[in-house]
VMD Tcl script that builds the backbone (N, CA, C; Angstrom):
set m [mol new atoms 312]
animate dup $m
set s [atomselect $m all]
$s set {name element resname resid chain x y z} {
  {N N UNK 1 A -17.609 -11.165 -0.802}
  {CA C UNK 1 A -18.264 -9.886 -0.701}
  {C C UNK 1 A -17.569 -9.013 0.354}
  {N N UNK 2 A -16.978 -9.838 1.452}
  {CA C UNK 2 A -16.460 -9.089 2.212}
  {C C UNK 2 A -15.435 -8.618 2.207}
  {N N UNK 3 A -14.096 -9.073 0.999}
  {CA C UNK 3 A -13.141 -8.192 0.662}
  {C C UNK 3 A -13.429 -7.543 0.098}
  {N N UNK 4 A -14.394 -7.033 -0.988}
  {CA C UNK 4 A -14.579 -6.240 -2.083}
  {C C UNK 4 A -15.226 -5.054 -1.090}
  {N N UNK 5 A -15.995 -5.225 -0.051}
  {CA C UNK 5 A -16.456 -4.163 0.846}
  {C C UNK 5 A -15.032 -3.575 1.214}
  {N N UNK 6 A -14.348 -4.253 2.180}
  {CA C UNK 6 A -12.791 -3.774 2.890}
  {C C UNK 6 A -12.008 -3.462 1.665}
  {N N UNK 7 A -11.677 -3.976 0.636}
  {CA C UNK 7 A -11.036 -2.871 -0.379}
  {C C UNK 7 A -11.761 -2.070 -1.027}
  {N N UNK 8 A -13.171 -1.637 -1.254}
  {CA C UNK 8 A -13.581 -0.247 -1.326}
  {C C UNK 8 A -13.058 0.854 -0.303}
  {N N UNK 9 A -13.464 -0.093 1.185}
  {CA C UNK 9 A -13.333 1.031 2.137}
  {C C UNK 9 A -11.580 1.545 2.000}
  {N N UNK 10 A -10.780 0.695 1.907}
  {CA C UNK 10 A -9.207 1.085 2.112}
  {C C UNK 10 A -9.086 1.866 0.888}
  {N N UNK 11 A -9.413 1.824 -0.494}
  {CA C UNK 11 A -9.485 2.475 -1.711}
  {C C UNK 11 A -10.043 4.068 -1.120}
  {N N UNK 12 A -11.146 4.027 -0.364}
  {CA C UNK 12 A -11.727 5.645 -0.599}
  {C C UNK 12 A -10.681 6.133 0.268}
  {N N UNK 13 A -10.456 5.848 1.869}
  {CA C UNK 13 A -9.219 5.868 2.789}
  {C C UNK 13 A -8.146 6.424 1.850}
  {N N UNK 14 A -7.586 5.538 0.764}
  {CA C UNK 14 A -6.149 6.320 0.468}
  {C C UNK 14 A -6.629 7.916 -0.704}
  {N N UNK 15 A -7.407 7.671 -1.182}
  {CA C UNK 15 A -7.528 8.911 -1.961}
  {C C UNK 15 A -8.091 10.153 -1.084}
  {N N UNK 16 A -8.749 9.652 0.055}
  {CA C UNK 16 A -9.395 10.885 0.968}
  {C C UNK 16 A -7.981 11.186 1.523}
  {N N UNK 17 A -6.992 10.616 1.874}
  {CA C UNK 17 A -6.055 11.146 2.921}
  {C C UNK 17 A -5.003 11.949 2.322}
  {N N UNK 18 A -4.692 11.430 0.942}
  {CA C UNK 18 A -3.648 11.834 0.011}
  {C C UNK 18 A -4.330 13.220 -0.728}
  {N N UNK 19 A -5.609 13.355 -0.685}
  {CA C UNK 19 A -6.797 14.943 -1.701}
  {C C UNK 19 A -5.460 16.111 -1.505}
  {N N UNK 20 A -5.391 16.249 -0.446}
  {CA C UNK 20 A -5.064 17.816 0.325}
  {C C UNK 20 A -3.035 17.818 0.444}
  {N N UNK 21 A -2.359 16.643 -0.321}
  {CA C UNK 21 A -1.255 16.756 -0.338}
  {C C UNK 21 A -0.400 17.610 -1.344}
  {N N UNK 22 A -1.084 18.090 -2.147}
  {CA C UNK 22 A -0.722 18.602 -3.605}
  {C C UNK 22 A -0.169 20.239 -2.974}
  {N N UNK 23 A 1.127 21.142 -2.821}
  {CA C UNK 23 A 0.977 22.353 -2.152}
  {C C UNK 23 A 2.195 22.703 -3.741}
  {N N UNK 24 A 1.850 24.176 -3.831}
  {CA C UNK 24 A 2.680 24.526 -5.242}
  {C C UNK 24 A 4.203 24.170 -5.345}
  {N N UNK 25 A 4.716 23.696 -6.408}
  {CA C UNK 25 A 5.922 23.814 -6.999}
  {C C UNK 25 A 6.620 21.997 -6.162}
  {N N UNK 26 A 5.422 21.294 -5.883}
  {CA C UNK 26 A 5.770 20.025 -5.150}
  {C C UNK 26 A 5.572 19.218 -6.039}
  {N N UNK 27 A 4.216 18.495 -6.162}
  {CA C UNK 27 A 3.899 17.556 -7.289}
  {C C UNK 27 A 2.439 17.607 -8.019}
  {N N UNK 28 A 2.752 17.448 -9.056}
  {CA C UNK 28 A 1.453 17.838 -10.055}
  {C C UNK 28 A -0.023 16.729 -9.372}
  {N N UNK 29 A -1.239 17.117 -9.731}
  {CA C UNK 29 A -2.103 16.745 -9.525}
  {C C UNK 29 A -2.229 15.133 -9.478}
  {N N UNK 30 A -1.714 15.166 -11.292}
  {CA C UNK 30 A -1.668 14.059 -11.608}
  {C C UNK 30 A -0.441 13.015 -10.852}
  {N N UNK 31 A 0.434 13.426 -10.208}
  {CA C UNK 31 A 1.419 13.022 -9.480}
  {C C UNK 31 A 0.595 12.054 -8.016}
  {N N UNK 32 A -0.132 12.672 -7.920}
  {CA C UNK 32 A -0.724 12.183 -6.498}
  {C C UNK 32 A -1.908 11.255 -6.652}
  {N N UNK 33 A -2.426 11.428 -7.769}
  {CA C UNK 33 A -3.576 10.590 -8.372}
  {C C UNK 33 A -2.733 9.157 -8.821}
  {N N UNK 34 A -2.058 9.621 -9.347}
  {CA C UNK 34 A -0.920 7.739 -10.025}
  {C C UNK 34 A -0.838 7.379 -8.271}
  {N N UNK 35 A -0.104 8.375 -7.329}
  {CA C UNK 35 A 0.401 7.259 -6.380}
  {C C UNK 35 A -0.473 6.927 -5.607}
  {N N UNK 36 A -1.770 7.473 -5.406}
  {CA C UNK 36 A -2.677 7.128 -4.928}
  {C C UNK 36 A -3.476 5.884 -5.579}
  {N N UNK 37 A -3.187 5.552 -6.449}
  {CA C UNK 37 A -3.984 4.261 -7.192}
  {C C UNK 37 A -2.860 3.355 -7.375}
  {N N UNK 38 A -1.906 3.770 -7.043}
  {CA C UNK 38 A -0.649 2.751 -6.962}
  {C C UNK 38 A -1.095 2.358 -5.728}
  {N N UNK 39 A -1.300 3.475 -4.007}
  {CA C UNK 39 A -1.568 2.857 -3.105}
  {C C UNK 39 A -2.585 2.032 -2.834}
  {N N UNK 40 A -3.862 2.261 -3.489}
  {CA C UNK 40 A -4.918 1.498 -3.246}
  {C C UNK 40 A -4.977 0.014 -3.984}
  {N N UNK 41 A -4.178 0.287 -4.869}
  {CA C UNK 41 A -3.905 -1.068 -5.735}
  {C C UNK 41 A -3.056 -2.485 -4.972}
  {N N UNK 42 A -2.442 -1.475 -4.532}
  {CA C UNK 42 A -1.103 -2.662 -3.402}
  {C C UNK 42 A -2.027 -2.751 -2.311}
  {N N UNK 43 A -2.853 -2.009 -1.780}
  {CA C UNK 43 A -3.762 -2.514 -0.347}
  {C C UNK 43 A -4.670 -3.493 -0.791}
  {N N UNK 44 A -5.434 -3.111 -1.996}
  {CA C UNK 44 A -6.620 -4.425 -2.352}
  {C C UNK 44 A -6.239 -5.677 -2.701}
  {N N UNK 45 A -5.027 -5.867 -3.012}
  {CA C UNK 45 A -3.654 -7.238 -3.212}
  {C C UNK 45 A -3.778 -7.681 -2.459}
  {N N UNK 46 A -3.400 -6.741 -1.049}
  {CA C UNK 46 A -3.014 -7.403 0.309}
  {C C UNK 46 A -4.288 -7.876 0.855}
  {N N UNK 47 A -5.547 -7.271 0.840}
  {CA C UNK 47 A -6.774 -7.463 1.159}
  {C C UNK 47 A -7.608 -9.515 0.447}
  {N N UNK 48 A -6.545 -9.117 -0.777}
  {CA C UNK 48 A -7.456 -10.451 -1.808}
  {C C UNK 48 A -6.451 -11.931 -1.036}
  {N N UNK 49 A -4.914 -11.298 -0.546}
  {CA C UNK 49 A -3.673 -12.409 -0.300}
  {C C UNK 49 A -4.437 -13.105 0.501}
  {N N UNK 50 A -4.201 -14.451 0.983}
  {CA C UNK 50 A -3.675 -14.966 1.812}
  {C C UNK 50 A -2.860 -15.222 3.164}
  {N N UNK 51 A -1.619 -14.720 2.676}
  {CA C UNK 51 A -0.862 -14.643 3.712}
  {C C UNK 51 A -0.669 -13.361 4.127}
  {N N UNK 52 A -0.886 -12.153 3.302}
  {CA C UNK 52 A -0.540 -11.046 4.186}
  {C C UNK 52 A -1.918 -10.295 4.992}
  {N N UNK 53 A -1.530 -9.925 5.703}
  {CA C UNK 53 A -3.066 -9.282 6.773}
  {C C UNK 53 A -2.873 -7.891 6.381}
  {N N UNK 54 A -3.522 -7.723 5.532}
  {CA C UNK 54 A -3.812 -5.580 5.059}
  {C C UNK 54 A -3.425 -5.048 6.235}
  {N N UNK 55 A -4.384 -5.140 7.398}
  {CA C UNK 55 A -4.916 -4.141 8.412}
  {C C UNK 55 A -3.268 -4.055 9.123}
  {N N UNK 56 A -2.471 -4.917 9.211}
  {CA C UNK 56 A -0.959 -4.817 9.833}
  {C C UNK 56 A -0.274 -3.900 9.112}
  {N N UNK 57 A 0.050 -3.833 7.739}
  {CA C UNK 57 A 0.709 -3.109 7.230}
  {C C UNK 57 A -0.073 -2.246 6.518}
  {N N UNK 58 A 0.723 -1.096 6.475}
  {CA C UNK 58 A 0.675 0.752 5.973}
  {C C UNK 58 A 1.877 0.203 4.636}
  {N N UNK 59 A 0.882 1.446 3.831}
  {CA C UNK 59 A 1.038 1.295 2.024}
  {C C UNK 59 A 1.453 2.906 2.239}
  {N N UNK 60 A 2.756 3.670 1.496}
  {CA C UNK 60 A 2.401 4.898 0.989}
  {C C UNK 60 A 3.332 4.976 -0.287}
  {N N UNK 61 A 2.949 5.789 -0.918}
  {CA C UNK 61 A 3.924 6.041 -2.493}
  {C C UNK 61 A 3.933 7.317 -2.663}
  {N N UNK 62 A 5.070 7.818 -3.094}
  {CA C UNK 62 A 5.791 8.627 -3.524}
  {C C UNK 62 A 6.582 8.721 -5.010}
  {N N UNK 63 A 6.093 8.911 -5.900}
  {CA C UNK 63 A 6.707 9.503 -7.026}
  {C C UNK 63 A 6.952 8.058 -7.207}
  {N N UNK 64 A 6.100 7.158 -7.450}
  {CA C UNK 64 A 5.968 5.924 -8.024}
  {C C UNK 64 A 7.165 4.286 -6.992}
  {N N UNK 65 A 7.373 5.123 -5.297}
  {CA C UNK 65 A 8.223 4.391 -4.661}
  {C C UNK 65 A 7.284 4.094 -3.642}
  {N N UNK 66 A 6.958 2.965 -3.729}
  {CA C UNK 66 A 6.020 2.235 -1.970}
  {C C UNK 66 A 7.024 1.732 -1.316}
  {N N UNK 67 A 6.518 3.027 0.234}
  {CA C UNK 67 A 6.861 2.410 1.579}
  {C C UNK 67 A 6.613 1.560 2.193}
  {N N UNK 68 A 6.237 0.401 2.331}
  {CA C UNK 68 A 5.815 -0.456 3.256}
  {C C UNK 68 A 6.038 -0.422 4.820}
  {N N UNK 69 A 5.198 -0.316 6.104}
  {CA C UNK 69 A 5.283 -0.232 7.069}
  {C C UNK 69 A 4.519 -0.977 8.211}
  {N N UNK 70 A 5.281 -1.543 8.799}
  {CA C UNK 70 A 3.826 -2.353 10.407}
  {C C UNK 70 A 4.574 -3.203 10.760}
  {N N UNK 71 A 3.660 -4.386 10.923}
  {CA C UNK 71 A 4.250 -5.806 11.499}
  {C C UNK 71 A 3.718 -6.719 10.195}
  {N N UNK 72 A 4.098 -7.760 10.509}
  {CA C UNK 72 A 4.069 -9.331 9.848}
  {C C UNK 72 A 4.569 -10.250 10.592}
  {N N UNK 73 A 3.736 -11.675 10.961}
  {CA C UNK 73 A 3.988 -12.606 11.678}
  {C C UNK 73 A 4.790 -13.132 11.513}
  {N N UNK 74 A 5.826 -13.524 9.865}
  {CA C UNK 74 A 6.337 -13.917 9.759}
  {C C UNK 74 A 7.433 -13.401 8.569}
  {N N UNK 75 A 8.311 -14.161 8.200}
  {CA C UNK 75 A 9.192 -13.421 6.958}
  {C C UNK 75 A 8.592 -13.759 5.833}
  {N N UNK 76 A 8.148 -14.784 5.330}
  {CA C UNK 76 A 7.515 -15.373 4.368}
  {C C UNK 76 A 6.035 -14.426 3.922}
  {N N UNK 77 A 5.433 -13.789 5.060}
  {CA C UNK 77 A 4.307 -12.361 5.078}
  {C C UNK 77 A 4.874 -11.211 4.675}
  {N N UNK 78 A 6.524 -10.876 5.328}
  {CA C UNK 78 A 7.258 -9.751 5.221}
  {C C UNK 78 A 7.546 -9.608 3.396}
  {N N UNK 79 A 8.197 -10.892 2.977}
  {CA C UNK 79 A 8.540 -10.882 1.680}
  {C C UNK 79 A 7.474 -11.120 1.011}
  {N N UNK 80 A 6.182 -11.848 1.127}
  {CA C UNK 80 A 5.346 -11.411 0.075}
  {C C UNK 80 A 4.390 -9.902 0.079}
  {N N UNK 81 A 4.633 -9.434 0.932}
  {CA C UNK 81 A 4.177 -7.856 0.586}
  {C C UNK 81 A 4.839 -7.359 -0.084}
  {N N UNK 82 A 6.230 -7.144 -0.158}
  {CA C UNK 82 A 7.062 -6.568 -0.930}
  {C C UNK 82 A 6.869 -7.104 -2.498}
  {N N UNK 83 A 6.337 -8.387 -2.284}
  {CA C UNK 83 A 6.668 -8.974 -3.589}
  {C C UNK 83 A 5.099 -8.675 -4.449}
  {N N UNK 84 A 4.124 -8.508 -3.507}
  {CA C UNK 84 A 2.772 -7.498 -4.245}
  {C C UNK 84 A 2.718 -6.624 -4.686}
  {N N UNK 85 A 3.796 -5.781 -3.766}
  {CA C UNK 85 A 3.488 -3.955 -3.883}
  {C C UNK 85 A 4.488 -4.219 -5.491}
  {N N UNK 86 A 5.206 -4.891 -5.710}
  {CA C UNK 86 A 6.389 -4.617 -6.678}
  {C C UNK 86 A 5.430 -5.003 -8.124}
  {N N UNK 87 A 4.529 -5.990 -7.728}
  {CA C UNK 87 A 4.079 -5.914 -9.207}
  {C C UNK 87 A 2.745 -5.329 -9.299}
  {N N UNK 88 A 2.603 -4.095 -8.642}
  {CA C UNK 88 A 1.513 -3.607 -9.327}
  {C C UNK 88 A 2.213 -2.459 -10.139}
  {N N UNK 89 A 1.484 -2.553 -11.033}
  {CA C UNK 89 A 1.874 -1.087 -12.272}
  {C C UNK 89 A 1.968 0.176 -11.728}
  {N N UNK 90 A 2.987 0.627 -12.603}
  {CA C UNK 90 A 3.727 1.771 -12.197}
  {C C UNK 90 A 4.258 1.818 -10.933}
  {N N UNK 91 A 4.978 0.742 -10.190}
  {CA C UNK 91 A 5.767 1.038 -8.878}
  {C C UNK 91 A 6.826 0.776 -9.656}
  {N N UNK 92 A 7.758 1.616 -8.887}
  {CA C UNK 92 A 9.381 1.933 -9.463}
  {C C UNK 92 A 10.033 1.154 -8.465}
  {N N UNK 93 A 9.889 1.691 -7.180}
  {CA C UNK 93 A 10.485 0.850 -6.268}
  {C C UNK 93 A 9.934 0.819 -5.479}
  {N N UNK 94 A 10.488 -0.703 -4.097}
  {CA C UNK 94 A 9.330 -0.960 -3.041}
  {C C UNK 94 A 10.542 -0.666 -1.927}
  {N N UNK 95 A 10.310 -0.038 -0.990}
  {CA C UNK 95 A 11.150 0.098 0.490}
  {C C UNK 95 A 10.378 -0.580 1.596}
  {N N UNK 96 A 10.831 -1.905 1.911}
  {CA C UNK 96 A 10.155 -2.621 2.872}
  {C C UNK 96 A 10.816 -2.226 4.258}
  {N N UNK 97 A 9.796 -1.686 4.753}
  {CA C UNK 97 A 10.300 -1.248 6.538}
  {C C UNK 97 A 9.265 -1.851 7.359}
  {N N UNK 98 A 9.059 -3.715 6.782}
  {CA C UNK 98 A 7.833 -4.076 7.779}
  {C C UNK 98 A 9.083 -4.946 8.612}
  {N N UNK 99 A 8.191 -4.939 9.858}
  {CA C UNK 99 A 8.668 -5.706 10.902}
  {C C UNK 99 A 8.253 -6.677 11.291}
  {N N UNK 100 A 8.770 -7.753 11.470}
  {CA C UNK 100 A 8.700 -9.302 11.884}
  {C C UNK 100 A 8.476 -9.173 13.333}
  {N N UNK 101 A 7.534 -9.559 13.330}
  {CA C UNK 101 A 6.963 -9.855 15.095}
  {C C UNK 101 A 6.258 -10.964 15.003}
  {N N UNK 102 A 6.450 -12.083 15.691}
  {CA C UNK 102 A 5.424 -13.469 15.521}
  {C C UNK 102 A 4.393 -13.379 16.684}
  {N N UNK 103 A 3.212 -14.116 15.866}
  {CA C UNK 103 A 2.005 -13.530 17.056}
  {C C UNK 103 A 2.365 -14.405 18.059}
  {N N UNK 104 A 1.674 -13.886 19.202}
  {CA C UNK 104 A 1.996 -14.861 20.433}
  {C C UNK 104 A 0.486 -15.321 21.272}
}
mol reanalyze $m
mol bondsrecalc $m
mol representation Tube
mol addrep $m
Protein backbone atom coordinates (compact mmCIF):
# COMPACT_ATOMS: atom_id res chain seq x y z
CA UNK A 1 0.00 0.00 0.00
CA UNK A 2 2.78 2.05 0.66
CA UNK A 3 4.33 2.12 -2.77
CA UNK A 4 1.16 2.59 -4.55
CA UNK A 5 0.67 5.79 -2.11
CA UNK A 6 4.58 7.07 -3.04
CA UNK A 7 3.96 6.36 -6.74
CA UNK A 8 0.69 8.26 -6.83
CA UNK A 9 2.40 10.99 -5.01
CA UNK A 10 5.65 11.02 -7.55
CA UNK A 11 2.97 10.49 -10.58
CA UNK A 12 0.91 13.82 -9.60
CA UNK A 13 4.67 15.57 -8.82
CA UNK A 14 5.73 14.90 -12.49
CA UNK A 15 2.60 16.08 -14.31
CA UNK A 16 2.14 19.19 -11.84
CA UNK A 17 5.78 20.31 -12.59
CA UNK A 18 5.92 19.58 -16.36
CA UNK A 19 1.63 21.55 -16.79
CA UNK A 20 3.30 25.03 -17.47
CA UNK A 21 6.26 23.78 -19.86
CA UNK A 22 4.41 23.91 -23.16
CA UNK A 23 5.49 27.91 -24.55
CA UNK A 24 4.57 28.41 -28.56
CA UNK A 25 6.40 26.96 -31.51
CA UNK A 26 8.33 24.45 -28.72
CA UNK A 27 6.38 21.28 -28.18
CA UNK A 28 2.87 20.25 -28.75
CA UNK A 29 0.64 19.53 -25.81
CA UNK A 30 0.61 16.19 -26.56
CA UNK A 31 4.50 16.25 -26.55
CA UNK A 32 4.64 16.88 -22.84
CA UNK A 33 1.81 14.61 -21.85
CA UNK A 34 3.82 11.31 -23.58
CA UNK A 35 6.97 12.56 -21.64
CA UNK A 36 5.35 13.12 -18.70
CA UNK A 37 3.89 9.54 -18.44
CA UNK A 38 7.08 8.30 -19.75
CA UNK A 39 8.40 10.17 -16.52
CA UNK A 40 6.05 8.91 -14.08
CA UNK A 41 6.23 5.48 -15.51
CA UNK A 42 10.16 5.14 -14.98
CA UNK A 43 9.65 6.68 -11.27
CA UNK A 44 6.83 4.07 -10.24
CA UNK A 45 9.51 1.17 -11.62
CA UNK A 46 11.96 2.65 -9.47
CA UNK A 47 9.45 2.99 -6.56
CA UNK A 48 8.15 -1.03 -7.14
CA UNK A 49 12.51 -2.07 -7.66
CA UNK A 50 14.36 -3.37 -5.23
CA UNK A 51 17.53 -2.21 -5.72
CA UNK A 52 17.04 1.20 -6.90
CA UNK A 53 15.94 3.96 -4.19
CA UNK A 54 13.38 6.46 -6.31
CA UNK A 55 13.91 9.28 -3.80
CA UNK A 56 18.01 9.33 -4.96
CA UNK A 57 17.46 9.65 -8.43
CA UNK A 58 15.67 12.49 -10.71
CA UNK A 59 13.68 11.15 -13.91
CA UNK A 60 13.19 13.87 -16.79
CA UNK A 61 12.21 13.27 -20.59
CA UNK A 62 12.41 15.09 -23.40
CA UNK A 63 11.00 14.25 -26.75
CA UNK A 64 10.88 10.61 -25.69
CA UNK A 65 14.91 10.80 -24.12
CA UNK A 66 15.22 10.13 -20.10
CA UNK A 67 17.75 11.93 -18.18
CA UNK A 68 18.63 10.16 -15.31
CA UNK A 69 20.20 12.12 -12.38
CA UNK A 70 21.43 11.78 -8.37
CA UNK A 71 23.32 9.22 -6.59
CA UNK A 72 23.28 5.33 -6.34
CA UNK A 73 25.11 3.27 -3.80
CA UNK A 74 26.31 1.22 -6.10
CA UNK A 75 26.93 0.36 -9.99
CA UNK A 76 24.74 -2.56 -10.08
CA UNK A 77 21.74 0.44 -8.74
CA UNK A 78 23.43 2.82 -11.39
CA UNK A 79 22.85 0.18 -14.24
CA UNK A 80 19.60 -1.03 -13.24
CA UNK A 81 17.95 2.36 -13.47
CA UNK A 82 19.07 2.80 -16.77
CA UNK A 83 17.99 -0.56 -17.52
CA UNK A 84 14.13 0.45 -16.15
CA UNK A 85 13.90 3.76 -17.64
CA UNK A 86 14.88 1.88 -21.12
CA UNK A 87 12.05 -0.43 -21.02
CA UNK A 88 9.30 1.56 -20.40
CA UNK A 89 7.29 2.44 -23.62
CA UNK A 90 8.01 5.01 -25.74
CA UNK A 91 11.62 5.89 -24.37
CA UNK A 92 13.93 6.41 -27.31
CA UNK A 93 16.83 6.92 -25.33
CA UNK A 94 18.16 6.80 -21.69
CA UNK A 95 21.22 9.37 -20.70
CA UNK A 96 22.47 8.06 -17.42
CA UNK A 97 24.18 10.96 -15.43
CA UNK A 98 23.68 9.03 -12.02
CA UNK A 99 26.48 9.03 -9.73
CA UNK A 100 28.04 6.29 -7.73
CA UNK A 101 28.55 7.28 -4.21
CA UNK A 102 28.57 4.27 -1.65
CA UNK A 103 26.70 4.93 1.53
CA UNK A 104 28.88 5.31 4.40
Amino acid sequence: MRNVLVAAMVALAAVYSSGCSVASGQRSVGDVVDDSTITTRVKARFVEDKIVAATRISVETLKGVVQLSGFAVSEAERLRAAQIAASVPGVKQVQNGVTVRPAT
